[in-house]
PDB file of the backbone (N, CA, C, O) and the ligand in Angstrom, with CONECT records:
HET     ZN  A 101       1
ATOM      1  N   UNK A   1       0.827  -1.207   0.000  1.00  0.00           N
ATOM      2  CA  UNK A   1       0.000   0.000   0.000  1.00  0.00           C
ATOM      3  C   UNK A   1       0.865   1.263   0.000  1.00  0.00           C
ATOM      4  O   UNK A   1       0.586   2.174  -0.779  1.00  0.00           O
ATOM      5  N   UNK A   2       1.863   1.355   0.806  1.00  0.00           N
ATOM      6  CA  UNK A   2       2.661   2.742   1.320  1.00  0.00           C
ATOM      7  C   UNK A   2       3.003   2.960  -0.713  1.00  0.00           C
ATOM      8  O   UNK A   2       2.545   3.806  -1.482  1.00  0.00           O
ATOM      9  N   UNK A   3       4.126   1.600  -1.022  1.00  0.00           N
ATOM     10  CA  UNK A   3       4.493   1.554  -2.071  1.00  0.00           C
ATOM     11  C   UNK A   3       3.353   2.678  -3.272  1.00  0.00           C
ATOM     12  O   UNK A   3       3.758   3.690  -3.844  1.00  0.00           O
ATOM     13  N   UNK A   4       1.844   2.066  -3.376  1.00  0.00           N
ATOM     14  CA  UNK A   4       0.957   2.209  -4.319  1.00  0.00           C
ATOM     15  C   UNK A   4       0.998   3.714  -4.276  1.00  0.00           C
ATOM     16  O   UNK A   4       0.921   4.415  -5.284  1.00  0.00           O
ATOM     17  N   UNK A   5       1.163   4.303  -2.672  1.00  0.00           N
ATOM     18  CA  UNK A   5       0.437   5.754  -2.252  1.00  0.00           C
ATOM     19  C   UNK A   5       1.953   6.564  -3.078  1.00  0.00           C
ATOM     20  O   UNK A   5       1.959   7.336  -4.037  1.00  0.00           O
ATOM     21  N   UNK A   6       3.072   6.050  -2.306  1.00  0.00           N
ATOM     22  CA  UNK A   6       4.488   7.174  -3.055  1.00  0.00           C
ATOM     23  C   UNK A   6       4.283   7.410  -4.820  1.00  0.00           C
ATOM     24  O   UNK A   6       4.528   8.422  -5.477  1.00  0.00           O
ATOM     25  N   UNK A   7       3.564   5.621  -5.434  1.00  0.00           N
ATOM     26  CA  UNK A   7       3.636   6.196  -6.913  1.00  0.00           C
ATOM     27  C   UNK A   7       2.538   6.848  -7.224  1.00  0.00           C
ATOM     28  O   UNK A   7       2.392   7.415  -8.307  1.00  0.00           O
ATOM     29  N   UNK A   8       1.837   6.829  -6.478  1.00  0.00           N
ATOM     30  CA  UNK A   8       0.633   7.834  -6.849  1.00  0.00           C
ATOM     31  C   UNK A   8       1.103   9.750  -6.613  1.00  0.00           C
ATOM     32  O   UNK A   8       0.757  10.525  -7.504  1.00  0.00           O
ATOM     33  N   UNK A   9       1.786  10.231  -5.510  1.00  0.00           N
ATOM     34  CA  UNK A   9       2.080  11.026  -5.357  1.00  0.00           C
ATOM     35  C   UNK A   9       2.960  11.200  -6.573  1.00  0.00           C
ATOM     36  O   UNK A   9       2.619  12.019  -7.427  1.00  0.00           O
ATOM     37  N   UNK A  10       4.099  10.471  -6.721  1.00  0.00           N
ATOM     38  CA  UNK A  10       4.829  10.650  -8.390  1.00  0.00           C
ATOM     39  C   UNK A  10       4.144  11.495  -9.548  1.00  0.00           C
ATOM     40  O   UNK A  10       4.402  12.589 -10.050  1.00  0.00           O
ATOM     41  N   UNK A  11       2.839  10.217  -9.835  1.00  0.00           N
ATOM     42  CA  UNK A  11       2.726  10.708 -11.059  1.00  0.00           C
ATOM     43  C   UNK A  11       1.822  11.817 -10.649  1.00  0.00           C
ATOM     44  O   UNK A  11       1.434  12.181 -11.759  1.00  0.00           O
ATOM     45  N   UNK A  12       1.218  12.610  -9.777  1.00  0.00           N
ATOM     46  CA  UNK A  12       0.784  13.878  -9.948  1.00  0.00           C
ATOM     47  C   UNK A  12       2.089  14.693  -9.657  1.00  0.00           C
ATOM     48  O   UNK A  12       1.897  15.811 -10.135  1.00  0.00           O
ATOM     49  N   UNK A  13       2.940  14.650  -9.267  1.00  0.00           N
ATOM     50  CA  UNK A  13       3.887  15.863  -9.008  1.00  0.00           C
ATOM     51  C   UNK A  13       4.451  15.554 -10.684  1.00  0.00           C
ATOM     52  O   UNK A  13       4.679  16.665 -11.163  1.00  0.00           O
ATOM     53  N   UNK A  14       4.673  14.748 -11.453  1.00  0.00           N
ATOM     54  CA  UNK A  14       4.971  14.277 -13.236  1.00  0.00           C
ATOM     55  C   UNK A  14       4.115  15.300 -13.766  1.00  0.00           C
ATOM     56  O   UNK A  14       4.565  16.300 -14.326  1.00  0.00           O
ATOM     57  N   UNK A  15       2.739  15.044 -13.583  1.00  0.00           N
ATOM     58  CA  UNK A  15       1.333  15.924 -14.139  1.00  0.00           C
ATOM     59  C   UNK A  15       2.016  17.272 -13.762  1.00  0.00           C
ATOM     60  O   UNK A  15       2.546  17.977 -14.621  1.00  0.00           O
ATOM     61  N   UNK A  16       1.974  17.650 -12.246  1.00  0.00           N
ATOM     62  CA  UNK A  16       1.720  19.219 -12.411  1.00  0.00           C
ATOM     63  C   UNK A  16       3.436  19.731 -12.943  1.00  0.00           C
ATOM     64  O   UNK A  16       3.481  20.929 -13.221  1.00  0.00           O
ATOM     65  N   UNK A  17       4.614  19.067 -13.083  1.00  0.00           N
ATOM     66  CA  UNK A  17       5.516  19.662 -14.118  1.00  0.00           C
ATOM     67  C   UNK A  17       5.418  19.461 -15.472  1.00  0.00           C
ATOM     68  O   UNK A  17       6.317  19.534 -16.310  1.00  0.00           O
ATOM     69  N   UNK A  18       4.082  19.164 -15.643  1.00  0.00           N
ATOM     70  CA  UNK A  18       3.683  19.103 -16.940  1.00  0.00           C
ATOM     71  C   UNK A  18       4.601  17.579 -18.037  1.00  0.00           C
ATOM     72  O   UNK A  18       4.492  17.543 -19.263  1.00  0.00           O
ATOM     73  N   UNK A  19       5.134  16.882 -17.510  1.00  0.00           N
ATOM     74  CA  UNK A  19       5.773  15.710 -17.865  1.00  0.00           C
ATOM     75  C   UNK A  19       5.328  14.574 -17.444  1.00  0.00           C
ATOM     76  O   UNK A  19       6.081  13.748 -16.929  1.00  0.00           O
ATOM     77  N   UNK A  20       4.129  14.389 -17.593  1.00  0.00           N
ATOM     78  CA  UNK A  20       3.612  12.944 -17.488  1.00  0.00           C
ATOM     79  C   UNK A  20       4.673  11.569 -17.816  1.00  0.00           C
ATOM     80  O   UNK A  20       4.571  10.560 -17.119  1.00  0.00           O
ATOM     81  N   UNK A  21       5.459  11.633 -18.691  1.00  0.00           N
ATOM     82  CA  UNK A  21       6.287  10.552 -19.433  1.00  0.00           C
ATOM     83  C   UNK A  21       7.350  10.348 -18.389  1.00  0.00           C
ATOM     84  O   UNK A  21       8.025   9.384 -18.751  1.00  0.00           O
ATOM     85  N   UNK A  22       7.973  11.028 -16.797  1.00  0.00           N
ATOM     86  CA  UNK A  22       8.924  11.544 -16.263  1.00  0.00           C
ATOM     87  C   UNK A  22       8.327   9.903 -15.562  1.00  0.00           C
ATOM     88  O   UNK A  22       9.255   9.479 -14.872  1.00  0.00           O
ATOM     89  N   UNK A  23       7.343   9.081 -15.532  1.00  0.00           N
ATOM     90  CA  UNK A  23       6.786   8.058 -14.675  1.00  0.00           C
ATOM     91  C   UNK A  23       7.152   6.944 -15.289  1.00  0.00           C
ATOM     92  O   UNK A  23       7.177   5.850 -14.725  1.00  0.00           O
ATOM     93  N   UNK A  24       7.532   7.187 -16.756  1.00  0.00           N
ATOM     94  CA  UNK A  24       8.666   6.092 -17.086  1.00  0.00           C
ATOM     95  C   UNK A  24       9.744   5.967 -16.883  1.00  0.00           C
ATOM     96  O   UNK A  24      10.329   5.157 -17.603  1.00  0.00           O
ATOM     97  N   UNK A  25      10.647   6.787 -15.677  1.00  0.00           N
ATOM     98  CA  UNK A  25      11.408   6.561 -15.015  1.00  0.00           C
ATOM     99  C   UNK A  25      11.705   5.916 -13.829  1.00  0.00           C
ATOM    100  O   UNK A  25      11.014   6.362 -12.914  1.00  0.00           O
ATOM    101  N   UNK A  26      12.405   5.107 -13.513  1.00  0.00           N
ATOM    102  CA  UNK A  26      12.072   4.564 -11.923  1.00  0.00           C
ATOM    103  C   UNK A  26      12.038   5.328 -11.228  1.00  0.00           C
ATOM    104  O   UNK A  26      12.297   6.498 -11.511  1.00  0.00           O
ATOM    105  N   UNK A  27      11.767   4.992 -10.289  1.00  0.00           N
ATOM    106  CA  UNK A  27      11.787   6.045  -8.760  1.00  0.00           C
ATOM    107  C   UNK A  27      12.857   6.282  -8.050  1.00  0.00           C
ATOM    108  O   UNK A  27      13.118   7.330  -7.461  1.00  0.00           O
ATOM    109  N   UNK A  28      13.788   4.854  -8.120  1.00  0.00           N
ATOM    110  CA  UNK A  28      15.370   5.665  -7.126  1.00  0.00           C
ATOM    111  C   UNK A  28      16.432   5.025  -8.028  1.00  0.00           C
ATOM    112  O   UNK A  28      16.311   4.363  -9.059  1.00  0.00           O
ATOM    113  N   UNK A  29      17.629   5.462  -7.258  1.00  0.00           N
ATOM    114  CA  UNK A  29      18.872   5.341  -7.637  1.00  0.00           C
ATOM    115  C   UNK A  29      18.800   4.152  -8.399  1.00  0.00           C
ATOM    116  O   UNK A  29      18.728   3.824  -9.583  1.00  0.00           O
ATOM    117  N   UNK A  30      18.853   3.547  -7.105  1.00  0.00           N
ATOM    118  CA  UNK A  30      19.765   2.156  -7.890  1.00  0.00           C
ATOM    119  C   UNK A  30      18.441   1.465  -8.594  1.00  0.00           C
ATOM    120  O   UNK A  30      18.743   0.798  -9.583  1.00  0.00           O
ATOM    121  N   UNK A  31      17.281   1.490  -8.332  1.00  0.00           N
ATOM    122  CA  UNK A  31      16.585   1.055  -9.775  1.00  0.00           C
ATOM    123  C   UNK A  31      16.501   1.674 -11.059  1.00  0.00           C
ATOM    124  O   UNK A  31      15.725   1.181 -11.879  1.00  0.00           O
ATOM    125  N   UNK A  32      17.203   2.713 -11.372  1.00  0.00           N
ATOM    126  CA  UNK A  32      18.069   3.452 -12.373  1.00  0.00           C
ATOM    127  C   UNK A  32      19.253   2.696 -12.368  1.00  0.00           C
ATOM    128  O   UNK A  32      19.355   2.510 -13.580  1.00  0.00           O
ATOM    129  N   UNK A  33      20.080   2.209 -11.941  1.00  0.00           N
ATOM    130  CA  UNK A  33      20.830   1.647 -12.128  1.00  0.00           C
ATOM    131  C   UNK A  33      21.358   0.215 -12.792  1.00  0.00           C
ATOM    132  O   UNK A  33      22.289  -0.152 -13.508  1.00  0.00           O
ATOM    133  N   UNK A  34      20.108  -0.426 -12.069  1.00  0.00           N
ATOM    134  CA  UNK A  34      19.831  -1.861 -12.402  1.00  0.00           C
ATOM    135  C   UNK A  34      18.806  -1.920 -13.973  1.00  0.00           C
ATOM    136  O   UNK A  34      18.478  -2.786 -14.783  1.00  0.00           O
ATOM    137  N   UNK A  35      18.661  -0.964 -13.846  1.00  0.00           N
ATOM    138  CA  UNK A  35      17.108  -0.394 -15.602  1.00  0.00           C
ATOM    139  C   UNK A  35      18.141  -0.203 -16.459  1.00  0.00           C
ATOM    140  O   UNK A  35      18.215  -0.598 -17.623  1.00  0.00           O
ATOM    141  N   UNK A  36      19.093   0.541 -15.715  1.00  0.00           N
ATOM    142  CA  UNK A  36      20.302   1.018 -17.060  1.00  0.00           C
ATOM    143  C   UNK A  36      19.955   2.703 -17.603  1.00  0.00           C
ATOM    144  O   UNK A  36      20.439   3.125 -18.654  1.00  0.00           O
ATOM    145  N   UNK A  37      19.243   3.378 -16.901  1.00  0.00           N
ATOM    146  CA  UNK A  37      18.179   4.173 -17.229  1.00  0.00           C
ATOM    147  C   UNK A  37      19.610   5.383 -16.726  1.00  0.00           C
ATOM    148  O   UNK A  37      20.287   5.212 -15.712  1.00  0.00           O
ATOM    149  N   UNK A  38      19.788   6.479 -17.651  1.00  0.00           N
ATOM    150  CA  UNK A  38      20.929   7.587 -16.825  1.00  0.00           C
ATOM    151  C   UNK A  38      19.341   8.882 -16.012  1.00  0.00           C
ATOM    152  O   UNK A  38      19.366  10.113 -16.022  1.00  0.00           O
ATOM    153  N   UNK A  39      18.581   8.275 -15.624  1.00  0.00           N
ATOM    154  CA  UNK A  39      17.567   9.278 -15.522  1.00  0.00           C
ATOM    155  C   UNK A  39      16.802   8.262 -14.121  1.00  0.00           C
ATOM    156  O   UNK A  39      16.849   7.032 -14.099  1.00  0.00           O
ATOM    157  N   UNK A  40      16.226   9.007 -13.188  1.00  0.00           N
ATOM    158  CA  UNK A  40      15.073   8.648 -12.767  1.00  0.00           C
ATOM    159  C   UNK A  40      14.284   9.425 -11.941  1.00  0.00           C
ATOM    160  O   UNK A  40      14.940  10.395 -11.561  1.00  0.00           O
ATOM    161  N   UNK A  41      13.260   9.422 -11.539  1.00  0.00           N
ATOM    162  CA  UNK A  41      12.186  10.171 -11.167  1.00  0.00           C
ATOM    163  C   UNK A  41      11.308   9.721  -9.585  1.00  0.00           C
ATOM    164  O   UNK A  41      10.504   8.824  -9.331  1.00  0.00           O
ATOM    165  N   UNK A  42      12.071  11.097  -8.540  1.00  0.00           N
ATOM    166  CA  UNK A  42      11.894  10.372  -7.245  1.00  0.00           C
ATOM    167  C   UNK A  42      10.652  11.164  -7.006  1.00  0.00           C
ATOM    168  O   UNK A  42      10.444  11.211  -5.794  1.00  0.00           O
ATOM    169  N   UNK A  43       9.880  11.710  -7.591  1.00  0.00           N
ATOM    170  CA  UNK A  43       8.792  12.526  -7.321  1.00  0.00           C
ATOM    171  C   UNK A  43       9.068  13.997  -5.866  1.00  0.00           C
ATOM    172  O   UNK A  43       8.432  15.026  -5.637  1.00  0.00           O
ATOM    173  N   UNK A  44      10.178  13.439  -5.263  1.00  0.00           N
ATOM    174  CA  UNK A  44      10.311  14.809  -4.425  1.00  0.00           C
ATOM    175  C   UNK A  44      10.666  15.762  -4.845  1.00  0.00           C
ATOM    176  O   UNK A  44      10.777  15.843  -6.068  1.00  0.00           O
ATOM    177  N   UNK A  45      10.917  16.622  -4.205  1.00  0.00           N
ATOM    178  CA  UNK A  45      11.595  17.997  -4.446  1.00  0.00           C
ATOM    179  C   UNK A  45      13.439  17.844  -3.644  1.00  0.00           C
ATOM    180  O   UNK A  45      13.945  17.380  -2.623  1.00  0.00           O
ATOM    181  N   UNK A  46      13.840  18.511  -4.799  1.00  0.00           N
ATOM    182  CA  UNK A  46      15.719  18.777  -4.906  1.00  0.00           C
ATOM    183  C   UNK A  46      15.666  19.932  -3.569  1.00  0.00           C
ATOM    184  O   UNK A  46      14.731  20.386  -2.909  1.00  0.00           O
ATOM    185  N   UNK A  47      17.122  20.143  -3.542  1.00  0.00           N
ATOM    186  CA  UNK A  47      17.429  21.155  -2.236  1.00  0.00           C
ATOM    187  C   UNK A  47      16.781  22.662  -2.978  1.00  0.00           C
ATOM    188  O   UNK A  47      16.203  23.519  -2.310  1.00  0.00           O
ATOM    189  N   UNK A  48      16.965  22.742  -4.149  1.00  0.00           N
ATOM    190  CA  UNK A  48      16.613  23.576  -4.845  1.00  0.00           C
ATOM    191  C   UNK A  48      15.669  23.722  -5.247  1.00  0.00           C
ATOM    192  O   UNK A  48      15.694  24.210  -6.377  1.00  0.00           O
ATOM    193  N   UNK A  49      14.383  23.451  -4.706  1.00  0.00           N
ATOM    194  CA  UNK A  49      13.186  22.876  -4.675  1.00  0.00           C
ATOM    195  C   UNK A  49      12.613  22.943  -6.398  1.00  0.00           C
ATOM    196  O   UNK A  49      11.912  23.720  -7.046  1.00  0.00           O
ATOM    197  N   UNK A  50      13.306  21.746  -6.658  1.00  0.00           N
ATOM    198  CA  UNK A  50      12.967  21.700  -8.617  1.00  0.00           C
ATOM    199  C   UNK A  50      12.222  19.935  -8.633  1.00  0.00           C
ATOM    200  O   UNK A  50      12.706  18.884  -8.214  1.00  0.00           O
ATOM    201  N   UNK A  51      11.322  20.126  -9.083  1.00  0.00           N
ATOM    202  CA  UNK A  51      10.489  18.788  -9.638  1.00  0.00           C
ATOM    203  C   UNK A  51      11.141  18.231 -10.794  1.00  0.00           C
ATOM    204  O   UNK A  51      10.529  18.491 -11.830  1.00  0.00           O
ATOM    205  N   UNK A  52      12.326  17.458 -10.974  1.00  0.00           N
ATOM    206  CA  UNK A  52      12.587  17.345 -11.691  1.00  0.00           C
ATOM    207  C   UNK A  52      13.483  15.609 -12.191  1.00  0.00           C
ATOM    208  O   UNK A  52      13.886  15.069 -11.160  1.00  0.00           O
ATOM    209  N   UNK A  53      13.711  15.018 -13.085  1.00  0.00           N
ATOM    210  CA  UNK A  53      14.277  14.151 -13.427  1.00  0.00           C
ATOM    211  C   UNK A  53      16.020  14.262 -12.440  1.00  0.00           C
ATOM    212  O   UNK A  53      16.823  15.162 -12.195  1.00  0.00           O
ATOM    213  N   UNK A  54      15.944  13.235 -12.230  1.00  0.00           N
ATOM    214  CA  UNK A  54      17.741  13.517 -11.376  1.00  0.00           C
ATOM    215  C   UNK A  54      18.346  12.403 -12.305  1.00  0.00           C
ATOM    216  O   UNK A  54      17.869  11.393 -12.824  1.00  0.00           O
ATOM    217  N   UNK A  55      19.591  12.992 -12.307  1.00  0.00           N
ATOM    218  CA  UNK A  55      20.791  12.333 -12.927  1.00  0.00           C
ATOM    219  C   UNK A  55      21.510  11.061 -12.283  1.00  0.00           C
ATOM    220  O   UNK A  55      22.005  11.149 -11.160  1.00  0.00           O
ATOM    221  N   UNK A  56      21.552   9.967 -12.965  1.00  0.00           N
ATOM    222  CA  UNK A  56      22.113   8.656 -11.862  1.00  0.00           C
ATOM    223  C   UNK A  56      23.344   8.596 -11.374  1.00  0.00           C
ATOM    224  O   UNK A  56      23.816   8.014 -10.398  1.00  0.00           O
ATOM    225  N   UNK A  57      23.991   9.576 -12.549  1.00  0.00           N
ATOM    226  CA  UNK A  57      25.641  10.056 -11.919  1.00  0.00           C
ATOM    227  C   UNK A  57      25.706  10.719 -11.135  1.00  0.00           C
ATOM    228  O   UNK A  57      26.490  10.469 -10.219  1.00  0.00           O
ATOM    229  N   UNK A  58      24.975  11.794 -11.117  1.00  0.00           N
ATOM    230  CA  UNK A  58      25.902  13.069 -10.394  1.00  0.00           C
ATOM    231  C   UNK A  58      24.758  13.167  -9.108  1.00  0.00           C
ATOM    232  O   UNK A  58      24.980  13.963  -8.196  1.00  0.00           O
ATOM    233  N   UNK A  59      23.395  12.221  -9.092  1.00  0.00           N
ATOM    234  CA  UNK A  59      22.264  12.229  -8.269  1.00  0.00           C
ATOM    235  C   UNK A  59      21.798  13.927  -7.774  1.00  0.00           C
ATOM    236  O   UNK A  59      21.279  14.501  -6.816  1.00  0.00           O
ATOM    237  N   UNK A  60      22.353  14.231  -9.081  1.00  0.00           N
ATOM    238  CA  UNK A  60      21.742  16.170  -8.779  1.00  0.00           C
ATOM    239  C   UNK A  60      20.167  15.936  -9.765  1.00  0.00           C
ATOM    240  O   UNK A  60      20.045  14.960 -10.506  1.00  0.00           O
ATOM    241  N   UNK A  61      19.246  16.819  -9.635  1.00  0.00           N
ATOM    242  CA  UNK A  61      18.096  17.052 -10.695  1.00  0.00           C
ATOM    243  C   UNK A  61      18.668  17.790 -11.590  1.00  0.00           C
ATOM    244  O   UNK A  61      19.502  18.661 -11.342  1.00  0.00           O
ATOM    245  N   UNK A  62      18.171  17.424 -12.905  1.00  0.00           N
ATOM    246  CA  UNK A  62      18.376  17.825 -14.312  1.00  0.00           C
ATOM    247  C   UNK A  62      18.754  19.418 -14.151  1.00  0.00           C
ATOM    248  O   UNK A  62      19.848  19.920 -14.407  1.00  0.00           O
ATOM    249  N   UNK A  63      17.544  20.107 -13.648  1.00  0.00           N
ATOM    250  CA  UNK A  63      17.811  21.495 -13.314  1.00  0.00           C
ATOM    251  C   UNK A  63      18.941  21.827 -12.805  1.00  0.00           C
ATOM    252  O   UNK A  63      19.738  22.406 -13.543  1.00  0.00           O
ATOM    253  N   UNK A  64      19.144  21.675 -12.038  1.00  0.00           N
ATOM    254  CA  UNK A  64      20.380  22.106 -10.966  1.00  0.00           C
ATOM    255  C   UNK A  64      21.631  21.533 -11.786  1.00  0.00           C
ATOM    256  O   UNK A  64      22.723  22.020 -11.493  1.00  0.00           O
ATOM    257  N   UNK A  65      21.587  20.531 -12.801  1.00  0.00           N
ATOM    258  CA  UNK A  65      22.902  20.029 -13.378  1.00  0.00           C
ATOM    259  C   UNK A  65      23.237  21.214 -14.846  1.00  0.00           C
ATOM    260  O   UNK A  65      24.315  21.545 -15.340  1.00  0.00           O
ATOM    261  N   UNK A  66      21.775  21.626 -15.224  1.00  0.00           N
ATOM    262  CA  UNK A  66      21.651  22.744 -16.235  1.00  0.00           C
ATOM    263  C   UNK A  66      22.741  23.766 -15.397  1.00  0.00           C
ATOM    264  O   UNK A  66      23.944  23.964 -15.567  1.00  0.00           O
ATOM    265  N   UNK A  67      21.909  24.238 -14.564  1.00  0.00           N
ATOM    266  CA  UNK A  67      22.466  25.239 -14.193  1.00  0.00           C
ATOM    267  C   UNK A  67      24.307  25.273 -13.517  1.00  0.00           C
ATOM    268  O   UNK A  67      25.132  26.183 -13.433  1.00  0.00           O
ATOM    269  N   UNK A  68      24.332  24.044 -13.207  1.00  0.00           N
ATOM    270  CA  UNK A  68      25.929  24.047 -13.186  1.00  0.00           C
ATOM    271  C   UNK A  68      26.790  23.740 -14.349  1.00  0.00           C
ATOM    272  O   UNK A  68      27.994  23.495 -14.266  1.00  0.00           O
ATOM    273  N   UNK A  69      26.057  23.772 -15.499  1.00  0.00           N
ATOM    274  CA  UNK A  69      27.349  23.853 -16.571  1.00  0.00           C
ATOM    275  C   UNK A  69      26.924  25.273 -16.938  1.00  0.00           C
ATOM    276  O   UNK A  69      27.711  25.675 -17.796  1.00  0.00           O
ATOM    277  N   UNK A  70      25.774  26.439 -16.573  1.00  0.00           N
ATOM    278  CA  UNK A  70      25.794  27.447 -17.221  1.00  0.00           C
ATOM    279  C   UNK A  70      26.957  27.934 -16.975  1.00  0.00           C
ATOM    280  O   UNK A  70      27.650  28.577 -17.764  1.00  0.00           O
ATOM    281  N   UNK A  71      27.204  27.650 -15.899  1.00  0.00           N
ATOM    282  CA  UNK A  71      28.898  28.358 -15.420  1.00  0.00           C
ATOM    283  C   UNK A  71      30.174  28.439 -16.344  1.00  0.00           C
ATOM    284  O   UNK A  71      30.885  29.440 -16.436  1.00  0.00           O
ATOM    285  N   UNK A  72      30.344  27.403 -16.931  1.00  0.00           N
ATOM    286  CA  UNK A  72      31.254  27.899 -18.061  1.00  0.00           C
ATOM    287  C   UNK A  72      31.454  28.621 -18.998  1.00  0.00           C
ATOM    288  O   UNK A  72      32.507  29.193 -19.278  1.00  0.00           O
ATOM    289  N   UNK A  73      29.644  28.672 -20.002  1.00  0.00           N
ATOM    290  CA  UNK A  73      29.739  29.459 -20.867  1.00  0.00           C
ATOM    291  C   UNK A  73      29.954  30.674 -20.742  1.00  0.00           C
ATOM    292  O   UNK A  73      30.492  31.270 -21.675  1.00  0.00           O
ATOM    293  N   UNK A  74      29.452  31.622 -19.105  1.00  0.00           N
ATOM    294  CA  UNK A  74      29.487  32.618 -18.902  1.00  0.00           C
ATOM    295  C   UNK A  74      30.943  33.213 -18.770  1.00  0.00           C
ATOM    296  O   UNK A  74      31.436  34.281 -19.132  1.00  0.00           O
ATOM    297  N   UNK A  75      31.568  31.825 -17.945  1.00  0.00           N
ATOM    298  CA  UNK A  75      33.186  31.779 -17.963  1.00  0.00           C
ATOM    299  C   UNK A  75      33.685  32.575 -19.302  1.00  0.00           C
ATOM    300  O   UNK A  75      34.207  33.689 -19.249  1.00  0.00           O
ATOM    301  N   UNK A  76      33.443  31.817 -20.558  1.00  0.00           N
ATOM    302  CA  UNK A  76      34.145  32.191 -21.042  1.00  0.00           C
ATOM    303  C   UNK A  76      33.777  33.405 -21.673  1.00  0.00           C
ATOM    304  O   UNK A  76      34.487  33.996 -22.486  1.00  0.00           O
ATOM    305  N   UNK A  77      32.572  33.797 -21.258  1.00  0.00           N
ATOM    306  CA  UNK A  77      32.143  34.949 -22.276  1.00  0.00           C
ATOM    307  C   UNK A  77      32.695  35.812 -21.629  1.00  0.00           C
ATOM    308  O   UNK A  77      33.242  36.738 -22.226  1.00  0.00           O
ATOM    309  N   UNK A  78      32.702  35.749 -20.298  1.00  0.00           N
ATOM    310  CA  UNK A  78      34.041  36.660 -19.367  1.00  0.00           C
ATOM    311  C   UNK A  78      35.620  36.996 -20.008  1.00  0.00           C
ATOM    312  O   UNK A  78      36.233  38.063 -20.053  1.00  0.00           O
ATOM    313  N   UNK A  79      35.934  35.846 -20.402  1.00  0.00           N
ATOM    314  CA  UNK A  79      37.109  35.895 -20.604  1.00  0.00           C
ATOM    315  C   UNK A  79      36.916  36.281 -21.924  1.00  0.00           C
ATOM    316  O   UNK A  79      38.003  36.859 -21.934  1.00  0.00           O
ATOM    317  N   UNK A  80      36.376  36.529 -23.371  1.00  0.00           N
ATOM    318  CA  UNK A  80      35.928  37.192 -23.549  1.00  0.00           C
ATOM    319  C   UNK A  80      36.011  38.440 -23.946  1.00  0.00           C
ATOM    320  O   UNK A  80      36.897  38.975 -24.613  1.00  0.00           O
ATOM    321  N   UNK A  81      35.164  38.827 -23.560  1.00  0.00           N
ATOM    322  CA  UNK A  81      35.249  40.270 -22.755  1.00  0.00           C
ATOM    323  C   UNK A  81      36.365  41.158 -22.600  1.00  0.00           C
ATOM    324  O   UNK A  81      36.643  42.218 -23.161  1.00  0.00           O
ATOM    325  N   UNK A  82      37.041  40.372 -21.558  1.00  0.00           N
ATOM    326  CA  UNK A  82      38.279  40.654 -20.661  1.00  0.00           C
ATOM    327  C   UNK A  82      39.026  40.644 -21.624  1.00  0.00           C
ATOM    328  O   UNK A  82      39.748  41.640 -21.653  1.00  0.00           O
ATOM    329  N   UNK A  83      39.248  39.595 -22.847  1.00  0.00           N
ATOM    330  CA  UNK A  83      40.592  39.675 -23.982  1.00  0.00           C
ATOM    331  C   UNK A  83      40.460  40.556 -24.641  1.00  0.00           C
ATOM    332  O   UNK A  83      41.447  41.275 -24.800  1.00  0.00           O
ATOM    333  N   UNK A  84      39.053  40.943 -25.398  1.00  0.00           N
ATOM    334  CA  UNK A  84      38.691  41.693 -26.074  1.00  0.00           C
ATOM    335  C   UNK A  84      38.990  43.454 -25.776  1.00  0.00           C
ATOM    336  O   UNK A  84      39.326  44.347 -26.554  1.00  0.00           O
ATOM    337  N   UNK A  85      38.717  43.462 -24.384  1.00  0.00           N
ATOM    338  CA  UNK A  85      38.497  44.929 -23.741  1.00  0.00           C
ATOM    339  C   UNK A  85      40.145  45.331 -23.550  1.00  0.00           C
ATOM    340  O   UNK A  85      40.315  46.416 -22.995  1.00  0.00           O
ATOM    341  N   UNK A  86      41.074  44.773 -23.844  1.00  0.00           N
ATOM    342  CA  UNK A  86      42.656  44.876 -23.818  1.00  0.00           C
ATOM    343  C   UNK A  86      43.075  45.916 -24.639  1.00  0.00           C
ATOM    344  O   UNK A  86      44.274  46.164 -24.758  1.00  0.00           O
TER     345      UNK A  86
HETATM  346 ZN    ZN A 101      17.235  21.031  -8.662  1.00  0.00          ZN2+
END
């Protein structure tokens, strides 16, 4: 039962990020792991409170992994900048 109630909570928190399909992901780690799946879908909320697919590598949500490679491009548009403005 507990089991039935967590996937039920899933697929409405799937619904209201508008990604219904996010429920063809497993629910934790290592059944991402054992699926082979680089994706799965724990229905909670990240520290960063993002509804989102988490990564089986880095166990960050998709979001939060976006946002840590924005860091480079800005990097370099810095640098950039900085060569340019010489
Ligand atoms: Zn996040």
């Amino acid at each position: 039962m507990a089991e039935h109630h967590k996937e039920g909570q899933r697929k409405r928190q799937a619904k209201l990020a508008g990604h219904p399909e996010w429920m063809n992901y497993p629910r934790t780690r290592p059944r991402a792991l054992k699926a082979g799946t680089d994706f799965f879908f724990s229905g909670r909320m990240c520290k960063n409170r993002h509804y989102n697919l988490r990564s089986v590598l880095g166990s960050r949500c998709v979001a939060c992994e976006e946002k840590a490679q924005d860091v480079s491009p800005s990097l370099a548009a810095f640098m950039h900048d900085w060569l340019f403005d010489l």
